[in-house]
Biopython code that builds the backbone (N, CA, C, O; Angstrom):
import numpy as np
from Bio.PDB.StructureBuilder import StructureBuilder

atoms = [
    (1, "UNK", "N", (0.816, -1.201, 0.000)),
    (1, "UNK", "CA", (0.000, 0.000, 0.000)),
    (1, "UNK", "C", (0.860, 1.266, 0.000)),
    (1, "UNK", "O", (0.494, 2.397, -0.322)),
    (2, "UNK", "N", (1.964, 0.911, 0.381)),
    (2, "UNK", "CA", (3.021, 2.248, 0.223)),
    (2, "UNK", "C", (3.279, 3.103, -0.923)),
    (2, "UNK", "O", (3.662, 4.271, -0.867)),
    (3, "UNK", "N", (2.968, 2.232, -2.263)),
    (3, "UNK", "CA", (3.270, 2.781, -3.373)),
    (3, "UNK", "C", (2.014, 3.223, -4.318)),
    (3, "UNK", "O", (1.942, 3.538, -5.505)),
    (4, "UNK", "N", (1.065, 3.108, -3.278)),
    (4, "UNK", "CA", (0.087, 3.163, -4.061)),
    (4, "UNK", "C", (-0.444, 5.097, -4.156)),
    (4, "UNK", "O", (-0.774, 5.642, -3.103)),
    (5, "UNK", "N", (-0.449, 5.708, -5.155)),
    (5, "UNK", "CA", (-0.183, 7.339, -4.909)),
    (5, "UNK", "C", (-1.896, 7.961, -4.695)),
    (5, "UNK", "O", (-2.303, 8.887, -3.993)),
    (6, "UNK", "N", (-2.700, 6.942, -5.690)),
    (6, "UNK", "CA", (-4.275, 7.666, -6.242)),
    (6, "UNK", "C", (-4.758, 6.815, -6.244)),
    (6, "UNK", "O", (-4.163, 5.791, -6.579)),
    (7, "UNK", "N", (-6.421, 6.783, -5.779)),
    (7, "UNK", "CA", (-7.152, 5.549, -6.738)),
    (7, "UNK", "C", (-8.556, 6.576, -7.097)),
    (7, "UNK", "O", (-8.933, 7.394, -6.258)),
    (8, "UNK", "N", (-9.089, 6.460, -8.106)),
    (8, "UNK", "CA", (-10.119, 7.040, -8.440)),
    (8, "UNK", "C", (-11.009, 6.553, -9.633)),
    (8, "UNK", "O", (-10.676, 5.496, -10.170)),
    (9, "UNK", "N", (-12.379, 7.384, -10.213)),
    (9, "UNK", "CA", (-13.006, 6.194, -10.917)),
    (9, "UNK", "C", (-12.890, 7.153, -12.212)),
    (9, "UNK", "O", (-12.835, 8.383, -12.235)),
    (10, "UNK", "N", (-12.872, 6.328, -13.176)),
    (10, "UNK", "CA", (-12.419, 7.077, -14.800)),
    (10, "UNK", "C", (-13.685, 6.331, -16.065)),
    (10, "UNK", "O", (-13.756, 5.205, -16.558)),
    (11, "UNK", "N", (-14.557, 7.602, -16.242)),
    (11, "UNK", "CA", (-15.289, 6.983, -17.294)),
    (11, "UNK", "C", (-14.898, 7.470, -18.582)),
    (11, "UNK", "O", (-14.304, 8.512, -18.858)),
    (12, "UNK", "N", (-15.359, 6.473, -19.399)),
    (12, "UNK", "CA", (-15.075, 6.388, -21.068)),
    (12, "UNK", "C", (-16.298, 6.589, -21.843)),
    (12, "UNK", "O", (-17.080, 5.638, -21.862)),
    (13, "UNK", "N", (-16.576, 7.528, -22.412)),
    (13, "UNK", "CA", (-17.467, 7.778, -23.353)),
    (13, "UNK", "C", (-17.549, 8.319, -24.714)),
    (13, "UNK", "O", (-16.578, 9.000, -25.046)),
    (14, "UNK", "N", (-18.512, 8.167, -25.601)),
    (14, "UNK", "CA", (-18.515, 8.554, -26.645)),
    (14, "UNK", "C", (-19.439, 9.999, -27.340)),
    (14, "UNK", "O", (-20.165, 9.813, -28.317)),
    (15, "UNK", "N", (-19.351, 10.902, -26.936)),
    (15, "UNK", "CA", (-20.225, 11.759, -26.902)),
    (15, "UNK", "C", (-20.449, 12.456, -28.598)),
    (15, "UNK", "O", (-21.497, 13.045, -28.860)),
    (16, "UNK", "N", (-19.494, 12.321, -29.507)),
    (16, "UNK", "CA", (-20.059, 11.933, -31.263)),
    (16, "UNK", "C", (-21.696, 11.424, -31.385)),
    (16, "UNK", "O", (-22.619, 11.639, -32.171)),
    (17, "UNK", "N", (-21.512, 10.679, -30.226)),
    (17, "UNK", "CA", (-22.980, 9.358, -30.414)),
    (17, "UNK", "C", (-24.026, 10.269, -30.256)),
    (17, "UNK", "O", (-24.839, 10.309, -31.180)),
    (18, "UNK", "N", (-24.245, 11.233, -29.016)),
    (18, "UNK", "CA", (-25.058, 11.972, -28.825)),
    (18, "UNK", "C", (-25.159, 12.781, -29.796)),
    (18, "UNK", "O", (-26.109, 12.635, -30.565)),
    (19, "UNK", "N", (-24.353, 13.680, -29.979)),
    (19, "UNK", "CA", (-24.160, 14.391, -31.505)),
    (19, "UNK", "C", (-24.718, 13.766, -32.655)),
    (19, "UNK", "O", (-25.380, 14.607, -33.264)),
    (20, "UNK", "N", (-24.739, 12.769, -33.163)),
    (20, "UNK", "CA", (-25.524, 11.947, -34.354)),
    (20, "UNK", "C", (-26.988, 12.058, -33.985)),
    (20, "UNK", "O", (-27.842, 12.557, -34.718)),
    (21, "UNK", "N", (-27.260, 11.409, -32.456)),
    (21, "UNK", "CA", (-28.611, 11.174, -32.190)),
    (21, "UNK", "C", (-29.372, 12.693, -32.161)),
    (21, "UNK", "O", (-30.563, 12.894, -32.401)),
    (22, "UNK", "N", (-28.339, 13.710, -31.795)),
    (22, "UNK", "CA", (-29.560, 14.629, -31.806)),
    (22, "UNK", "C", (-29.618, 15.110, -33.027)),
    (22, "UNK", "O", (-30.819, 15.291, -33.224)),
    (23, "UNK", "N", (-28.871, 15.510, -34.222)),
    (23, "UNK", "CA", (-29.076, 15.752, -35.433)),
    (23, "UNK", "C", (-29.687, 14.437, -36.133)),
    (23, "UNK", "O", (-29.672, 14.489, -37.363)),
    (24, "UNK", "N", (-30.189, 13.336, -35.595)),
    (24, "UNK", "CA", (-31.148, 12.537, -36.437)),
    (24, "UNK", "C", (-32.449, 13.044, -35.950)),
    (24, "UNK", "O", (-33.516, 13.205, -36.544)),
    (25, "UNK", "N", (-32.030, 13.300, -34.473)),
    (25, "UNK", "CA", (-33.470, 13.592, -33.926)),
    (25, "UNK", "C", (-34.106, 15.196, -34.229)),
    (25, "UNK", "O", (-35.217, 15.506, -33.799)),
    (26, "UNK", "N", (-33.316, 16.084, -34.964)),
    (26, "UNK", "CA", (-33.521, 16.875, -35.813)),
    (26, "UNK", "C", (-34.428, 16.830, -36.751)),
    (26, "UNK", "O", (-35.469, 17.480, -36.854)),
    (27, "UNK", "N", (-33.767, 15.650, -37.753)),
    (27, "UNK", "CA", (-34.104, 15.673, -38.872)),
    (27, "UNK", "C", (-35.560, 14.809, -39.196)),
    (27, "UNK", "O", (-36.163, 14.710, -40.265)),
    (28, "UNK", "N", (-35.976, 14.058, -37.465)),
    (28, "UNK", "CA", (-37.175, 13.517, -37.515)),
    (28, "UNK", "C", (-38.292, 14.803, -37.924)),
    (28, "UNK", "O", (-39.287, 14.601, -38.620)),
    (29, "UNK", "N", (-37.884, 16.289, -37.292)),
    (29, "UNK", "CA", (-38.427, 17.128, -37.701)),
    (29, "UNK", "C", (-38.242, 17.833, -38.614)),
    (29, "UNK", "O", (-39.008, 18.784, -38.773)),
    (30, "UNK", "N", (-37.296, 17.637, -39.412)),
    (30, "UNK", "CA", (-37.321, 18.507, -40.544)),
    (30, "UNK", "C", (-38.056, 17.667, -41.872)),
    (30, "UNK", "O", (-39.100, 17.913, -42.475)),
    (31, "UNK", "N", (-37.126, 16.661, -42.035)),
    (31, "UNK", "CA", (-37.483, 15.337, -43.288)),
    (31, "UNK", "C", (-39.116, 15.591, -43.151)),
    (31, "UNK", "O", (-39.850, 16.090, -42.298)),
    (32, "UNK", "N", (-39.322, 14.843, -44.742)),
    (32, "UNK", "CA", (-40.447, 14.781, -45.029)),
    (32, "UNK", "C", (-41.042, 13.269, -44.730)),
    (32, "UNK", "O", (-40.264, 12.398, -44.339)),
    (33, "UNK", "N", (-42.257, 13.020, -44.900)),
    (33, "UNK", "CA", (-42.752, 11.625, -44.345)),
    (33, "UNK", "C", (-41.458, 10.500, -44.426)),
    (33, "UNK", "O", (-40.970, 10.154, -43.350)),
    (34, "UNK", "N", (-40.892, 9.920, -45.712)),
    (34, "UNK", "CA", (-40.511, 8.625, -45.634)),
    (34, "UNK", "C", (-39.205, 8.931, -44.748)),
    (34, "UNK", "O", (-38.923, 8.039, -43.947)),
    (35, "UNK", "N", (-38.519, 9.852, -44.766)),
    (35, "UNK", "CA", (-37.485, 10.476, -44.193)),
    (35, "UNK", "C", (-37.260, 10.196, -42.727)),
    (35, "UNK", "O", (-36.199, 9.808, -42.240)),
    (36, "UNK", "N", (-38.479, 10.460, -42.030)),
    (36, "UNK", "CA", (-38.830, 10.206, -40.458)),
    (36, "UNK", "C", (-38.546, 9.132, -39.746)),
    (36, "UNK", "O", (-37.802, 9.075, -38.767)),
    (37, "UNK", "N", (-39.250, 8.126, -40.335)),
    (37, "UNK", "CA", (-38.706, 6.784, -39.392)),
    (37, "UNK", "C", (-37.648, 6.560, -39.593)),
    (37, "UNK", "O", (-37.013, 6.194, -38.605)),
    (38, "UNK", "N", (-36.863, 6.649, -40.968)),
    (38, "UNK", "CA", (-35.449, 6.354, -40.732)),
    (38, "UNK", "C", (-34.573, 7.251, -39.895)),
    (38, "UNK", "O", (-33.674, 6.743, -39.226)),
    (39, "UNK", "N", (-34.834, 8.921, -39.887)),
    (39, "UNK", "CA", (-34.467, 9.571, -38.855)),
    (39, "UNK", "C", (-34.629, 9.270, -37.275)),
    (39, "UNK", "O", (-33.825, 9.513, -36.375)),
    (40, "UNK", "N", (-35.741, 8.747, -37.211)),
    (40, "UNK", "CA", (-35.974, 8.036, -36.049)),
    (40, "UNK", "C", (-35.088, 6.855, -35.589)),
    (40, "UNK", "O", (-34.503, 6.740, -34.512)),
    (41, "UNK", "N", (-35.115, 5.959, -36.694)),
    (41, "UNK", "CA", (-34.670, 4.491, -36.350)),
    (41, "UNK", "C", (-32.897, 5.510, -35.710)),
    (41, "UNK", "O", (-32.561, 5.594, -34.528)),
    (42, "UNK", "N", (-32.090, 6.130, -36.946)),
    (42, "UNK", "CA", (-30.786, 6.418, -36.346)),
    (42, "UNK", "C", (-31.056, 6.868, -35.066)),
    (42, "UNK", "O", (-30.422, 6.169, -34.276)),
    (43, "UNK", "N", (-31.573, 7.540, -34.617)),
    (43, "UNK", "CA", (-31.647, 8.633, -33.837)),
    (43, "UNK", "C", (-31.906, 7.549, -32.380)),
    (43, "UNK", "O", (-31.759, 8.078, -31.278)),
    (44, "UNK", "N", (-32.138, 6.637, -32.420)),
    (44, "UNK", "CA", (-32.423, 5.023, -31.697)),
    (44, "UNK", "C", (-31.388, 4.656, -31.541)),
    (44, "UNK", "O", (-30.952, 4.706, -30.391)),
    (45, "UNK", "N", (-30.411, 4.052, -32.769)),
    (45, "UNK", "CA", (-29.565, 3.748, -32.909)),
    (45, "UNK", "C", (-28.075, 4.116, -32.383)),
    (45, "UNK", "O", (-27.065, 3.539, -31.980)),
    (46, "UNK", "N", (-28.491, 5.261, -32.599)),
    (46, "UNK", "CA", (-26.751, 6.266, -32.012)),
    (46, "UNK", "C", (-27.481, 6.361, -30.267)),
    (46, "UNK", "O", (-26.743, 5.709, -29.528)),
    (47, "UNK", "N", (-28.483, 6.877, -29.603)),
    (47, "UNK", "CA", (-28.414, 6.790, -28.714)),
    (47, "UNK", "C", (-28.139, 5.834, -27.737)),
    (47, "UNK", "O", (-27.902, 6.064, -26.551)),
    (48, "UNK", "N", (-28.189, 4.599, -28.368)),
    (48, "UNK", "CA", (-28.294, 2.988, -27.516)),
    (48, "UNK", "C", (-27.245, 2.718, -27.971)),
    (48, "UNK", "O", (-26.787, 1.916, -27.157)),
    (49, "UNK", "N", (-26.201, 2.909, -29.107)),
    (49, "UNK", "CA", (-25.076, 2.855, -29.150)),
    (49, "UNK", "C", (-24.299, 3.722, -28.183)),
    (49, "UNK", "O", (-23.308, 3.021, -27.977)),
    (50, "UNK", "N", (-24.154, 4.793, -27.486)),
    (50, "UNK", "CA", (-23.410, 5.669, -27.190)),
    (50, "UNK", "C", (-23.548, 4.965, -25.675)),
    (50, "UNK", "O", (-22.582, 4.384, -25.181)),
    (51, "UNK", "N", (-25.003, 5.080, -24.890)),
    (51, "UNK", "CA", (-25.265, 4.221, -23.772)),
    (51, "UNK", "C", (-24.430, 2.746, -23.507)),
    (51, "UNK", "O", (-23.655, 2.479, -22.589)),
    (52, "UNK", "N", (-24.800, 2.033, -24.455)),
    (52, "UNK", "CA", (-23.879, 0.821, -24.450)),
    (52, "UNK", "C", (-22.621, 0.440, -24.647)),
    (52, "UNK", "O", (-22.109, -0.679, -24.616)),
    (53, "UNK", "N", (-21.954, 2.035, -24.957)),
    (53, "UNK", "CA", (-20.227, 1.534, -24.889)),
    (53, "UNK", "C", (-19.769, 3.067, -24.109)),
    (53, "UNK", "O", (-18.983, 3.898, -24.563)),
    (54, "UNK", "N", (-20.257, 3.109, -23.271)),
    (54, "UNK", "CA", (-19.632, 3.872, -21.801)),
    (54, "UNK", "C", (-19.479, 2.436, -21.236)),
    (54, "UNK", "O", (-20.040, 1.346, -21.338)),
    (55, "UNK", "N", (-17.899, 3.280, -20.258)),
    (55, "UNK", "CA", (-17.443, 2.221, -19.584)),
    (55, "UNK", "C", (-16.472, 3.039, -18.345)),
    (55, "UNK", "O", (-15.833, 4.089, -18.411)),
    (56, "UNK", "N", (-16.652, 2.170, -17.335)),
    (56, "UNK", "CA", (-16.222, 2.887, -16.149)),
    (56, "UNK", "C", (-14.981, 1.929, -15.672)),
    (56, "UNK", "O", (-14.955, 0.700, -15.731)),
    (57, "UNK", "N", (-13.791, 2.950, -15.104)),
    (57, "UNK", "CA", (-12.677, 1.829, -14.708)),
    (57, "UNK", "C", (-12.100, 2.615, -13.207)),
    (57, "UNK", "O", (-12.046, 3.808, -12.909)),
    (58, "UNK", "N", (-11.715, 1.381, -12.453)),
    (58, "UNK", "CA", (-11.265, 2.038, -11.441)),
    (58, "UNK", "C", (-9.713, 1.720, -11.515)),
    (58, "UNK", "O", (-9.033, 0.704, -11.655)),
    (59, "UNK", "N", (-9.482, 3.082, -11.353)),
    (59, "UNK", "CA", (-7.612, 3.287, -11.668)),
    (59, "UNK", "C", (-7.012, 3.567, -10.380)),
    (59, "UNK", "O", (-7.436, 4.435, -9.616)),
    (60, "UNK", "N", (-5.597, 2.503, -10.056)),
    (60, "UNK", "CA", (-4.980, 2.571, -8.544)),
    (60, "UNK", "C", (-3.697, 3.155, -9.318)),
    (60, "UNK", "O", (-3.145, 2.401, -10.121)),
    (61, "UNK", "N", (-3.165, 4.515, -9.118)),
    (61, "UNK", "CA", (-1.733, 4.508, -9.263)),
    (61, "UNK", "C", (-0.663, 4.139, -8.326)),
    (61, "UNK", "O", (-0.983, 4.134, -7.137)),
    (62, "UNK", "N", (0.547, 3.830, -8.630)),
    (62, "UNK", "CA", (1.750, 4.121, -8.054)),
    (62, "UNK", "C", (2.489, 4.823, -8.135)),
    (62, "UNK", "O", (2.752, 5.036, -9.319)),
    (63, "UNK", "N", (3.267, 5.595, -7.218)),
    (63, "UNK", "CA", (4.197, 6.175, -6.996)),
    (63, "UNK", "C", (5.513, 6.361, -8.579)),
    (63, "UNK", "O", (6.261, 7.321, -8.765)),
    (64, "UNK", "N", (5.402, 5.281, -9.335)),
    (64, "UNK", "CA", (6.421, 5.358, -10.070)),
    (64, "UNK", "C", (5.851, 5.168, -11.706)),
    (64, "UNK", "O", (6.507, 4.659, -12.615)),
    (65, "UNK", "N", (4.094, 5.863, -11.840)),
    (65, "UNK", "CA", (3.674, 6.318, -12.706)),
    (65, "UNK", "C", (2.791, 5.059, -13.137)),
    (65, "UNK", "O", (2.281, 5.156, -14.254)),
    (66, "UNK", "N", (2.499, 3.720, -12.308)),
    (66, "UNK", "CA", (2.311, 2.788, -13.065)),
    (66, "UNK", "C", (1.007, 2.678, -12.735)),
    (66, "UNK", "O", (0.867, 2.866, -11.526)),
    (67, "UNK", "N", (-0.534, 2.337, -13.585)),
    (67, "UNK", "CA", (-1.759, 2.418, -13.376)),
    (67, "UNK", "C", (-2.469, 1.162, -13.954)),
    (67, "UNK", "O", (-2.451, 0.681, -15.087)),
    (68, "UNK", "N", (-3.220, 0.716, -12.593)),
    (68, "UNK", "CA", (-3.898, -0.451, -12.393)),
    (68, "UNK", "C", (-5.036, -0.263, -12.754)),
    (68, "UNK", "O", (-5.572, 0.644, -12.117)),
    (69, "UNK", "N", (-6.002, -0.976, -13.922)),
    (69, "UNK", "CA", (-7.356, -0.512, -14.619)),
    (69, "UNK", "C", (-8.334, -1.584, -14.214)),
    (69, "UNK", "O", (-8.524, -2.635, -14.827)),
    (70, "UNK", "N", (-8.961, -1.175, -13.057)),
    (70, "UNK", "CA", (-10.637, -2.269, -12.835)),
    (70, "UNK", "C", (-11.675, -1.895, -13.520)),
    (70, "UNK", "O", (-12.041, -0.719, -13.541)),
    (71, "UNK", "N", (-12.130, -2.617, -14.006)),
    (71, "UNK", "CA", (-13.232, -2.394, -14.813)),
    (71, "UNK", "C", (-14.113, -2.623, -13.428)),
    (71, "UNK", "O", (-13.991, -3.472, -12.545)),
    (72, "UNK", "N", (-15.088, -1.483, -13.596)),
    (72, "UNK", "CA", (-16.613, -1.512, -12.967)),
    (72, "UNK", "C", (-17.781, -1.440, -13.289)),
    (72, "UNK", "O", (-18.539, -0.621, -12.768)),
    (73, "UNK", "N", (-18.174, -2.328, -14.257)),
    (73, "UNK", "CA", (-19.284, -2.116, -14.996)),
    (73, "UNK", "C", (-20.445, -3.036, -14.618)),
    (73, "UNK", "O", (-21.227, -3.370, -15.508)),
    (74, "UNK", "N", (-20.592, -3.407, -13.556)),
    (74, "UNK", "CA", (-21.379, -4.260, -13.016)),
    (74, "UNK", "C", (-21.366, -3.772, -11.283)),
    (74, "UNK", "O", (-21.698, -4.465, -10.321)),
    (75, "UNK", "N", (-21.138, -3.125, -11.286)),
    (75, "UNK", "CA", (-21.401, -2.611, -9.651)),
    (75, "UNK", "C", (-22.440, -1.499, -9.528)),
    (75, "UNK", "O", (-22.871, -0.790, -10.438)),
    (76, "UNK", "N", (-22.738, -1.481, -8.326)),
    (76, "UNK", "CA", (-23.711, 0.000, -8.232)),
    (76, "UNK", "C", (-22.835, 1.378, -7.791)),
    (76, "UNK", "O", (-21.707, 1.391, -7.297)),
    (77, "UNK", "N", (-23.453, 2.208, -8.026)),
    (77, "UNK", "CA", (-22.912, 3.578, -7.039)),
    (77, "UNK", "C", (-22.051, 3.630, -6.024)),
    (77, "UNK", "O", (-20.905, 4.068, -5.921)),
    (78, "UNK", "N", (-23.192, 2.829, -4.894)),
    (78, "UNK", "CA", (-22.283, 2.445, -3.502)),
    (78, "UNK", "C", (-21.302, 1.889, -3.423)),
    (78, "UNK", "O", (-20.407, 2.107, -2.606)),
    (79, "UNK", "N", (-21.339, 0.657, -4.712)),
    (79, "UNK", "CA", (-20.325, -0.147, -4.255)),
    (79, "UNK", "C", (-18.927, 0.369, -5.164)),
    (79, "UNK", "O", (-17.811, -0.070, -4.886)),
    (80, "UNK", "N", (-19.099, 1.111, -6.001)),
    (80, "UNK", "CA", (-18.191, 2.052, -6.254)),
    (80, "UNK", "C", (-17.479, 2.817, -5.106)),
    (80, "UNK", "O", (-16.351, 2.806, -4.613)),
    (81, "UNK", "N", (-18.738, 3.541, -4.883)),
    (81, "UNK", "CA", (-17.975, 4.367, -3.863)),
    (81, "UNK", "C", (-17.656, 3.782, -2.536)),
    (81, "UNK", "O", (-16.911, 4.571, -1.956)),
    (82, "UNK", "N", (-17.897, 2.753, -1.820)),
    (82, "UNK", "CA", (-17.419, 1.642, -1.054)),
    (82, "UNK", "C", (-16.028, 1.402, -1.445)),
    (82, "UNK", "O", (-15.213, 1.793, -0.609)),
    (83, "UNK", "N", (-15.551, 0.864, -2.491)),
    (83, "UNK", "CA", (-14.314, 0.188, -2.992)),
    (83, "UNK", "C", (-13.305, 1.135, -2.728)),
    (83, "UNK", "O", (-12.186, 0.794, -2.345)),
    (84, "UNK", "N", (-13.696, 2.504, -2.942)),
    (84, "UNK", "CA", (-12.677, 3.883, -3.428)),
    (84, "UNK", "C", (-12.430, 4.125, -1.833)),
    (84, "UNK", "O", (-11.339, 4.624, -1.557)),
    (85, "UNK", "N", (-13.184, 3.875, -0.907)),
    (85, "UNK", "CA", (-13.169, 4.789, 0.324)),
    (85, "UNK", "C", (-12.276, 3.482, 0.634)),
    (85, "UNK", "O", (-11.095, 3.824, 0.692)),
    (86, "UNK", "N", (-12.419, 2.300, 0.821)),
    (86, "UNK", "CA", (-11.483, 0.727, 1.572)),
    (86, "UNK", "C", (-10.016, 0.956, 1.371)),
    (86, "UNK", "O", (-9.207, 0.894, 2.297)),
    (87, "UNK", "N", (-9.757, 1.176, 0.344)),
    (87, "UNK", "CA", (-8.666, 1.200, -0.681)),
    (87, "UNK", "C", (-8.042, 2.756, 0.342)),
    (87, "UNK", "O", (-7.038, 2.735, 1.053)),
    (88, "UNK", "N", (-8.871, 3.857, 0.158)),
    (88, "UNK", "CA", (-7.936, 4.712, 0.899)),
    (88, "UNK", "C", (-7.795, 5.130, 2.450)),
    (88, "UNK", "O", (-6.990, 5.896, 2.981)),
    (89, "UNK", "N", (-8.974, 4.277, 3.064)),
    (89, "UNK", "CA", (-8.667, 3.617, 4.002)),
    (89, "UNK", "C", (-7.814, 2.658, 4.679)),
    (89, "UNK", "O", (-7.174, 2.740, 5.727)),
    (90, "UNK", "N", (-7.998, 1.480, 3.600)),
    (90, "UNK", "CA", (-6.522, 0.944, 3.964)),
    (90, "UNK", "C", (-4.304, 1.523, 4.005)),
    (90, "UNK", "O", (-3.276, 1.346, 4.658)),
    (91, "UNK", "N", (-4.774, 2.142, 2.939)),
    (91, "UNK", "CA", (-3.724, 3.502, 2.695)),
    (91, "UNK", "C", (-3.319, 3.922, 4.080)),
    (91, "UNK", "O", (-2.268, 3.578, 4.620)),
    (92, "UNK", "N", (-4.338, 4.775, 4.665)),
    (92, "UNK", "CA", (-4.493, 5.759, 5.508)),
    (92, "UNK", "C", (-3.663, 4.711, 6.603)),
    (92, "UNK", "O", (-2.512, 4.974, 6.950)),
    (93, "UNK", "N", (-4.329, 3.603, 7.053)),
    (93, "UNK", "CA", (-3.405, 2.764, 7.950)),
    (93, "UNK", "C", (-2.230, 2.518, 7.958)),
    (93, "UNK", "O", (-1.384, 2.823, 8.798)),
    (94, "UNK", "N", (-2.112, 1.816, 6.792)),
    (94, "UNK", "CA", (-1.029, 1.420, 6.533)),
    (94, "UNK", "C", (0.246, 3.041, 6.265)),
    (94, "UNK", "O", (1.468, 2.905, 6.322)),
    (95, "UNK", "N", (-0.389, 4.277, 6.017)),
    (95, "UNK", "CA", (0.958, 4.838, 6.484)),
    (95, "UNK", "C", (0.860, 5.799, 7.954)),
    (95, "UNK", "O", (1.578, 6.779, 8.149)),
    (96, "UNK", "N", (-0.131, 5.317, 8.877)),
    (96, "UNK", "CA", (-0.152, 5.095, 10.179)),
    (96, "UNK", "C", (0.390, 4.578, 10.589)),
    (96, "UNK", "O", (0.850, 4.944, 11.670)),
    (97, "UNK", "N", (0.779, 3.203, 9.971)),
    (97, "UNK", "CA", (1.239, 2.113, 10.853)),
    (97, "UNK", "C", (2.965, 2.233, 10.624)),
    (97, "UNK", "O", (3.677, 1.627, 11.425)),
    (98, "UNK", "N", (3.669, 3.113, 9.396)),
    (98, "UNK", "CA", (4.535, 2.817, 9.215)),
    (98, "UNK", "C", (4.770, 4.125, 9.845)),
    (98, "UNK", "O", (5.831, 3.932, 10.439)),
    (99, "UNK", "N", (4.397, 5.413, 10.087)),
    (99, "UNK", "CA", (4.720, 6.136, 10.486)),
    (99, "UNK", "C", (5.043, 5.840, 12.393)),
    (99, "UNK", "O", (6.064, 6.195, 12.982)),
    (100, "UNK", "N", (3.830, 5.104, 13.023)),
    (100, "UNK", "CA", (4.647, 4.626, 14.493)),
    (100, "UNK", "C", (5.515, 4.110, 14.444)),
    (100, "UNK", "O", (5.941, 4.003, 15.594)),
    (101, "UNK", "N", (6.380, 3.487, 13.516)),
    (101, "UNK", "CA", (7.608, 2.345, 13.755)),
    (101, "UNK", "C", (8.629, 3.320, 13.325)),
    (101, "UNK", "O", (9.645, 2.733, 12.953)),
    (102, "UNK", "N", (8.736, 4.945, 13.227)),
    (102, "UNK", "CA", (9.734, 5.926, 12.731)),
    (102, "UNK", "C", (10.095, 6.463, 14.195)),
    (102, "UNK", "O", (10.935, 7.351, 14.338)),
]
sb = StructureBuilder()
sb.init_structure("model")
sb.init_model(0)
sb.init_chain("A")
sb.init_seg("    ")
for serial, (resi, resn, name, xyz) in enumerate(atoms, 1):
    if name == "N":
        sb.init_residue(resn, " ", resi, " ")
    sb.init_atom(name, np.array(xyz, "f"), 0.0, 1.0, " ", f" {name:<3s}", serial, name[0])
structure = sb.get_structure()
């Protein structure tokens, strides 16, 4: 735990995606009839694409630049924020503990 400098949570997203979806979702209003549903269908498409490839990682650095990548894409909130607080909790001890033996 000595070398450990940061840990924090790092998301990945695609925000182009949103950008597509709202200029399809534009053009649901501009286009003329046959135009629409296919403006629609993209406008579906890029949004559930953009949703479905966010991705969240939890990153531990070290001291000598080197970074540990957890994927968290199956946890909740809490247990996010649970993991982040243990981790610098345990930290916190451990340079407690090395600091009494100085």
């Amino acid at each position: 735990m000595d070398s450990v400098s940061s840990c924090g949570l790092e998301t990945k997203s695609y925000p182009l995606f949103l950008v597509l979806a709202f200029i399809s979702l534009v053009g649901v209003f501009v286009i003329e009839d046959d135009g629409k549903i296919f403006a629609f269908v993209l406008f579906i498409l890029f949004l559930s694409i953009y949703f479905l490839s966010r991705k969240a990682f939890f990153v531990i650095s070290s001291n000598g630049g080197q970074n540990i990548l957890l994927p968290a894409y199956a946890m909740s909130r809490n247990a996010l924020i649970e993991f982040l607080e243990t981790v610098e909790n345990e930290k916190i001890k451990y340079l407690e503990k090395v600091k009494s033996f100085q």
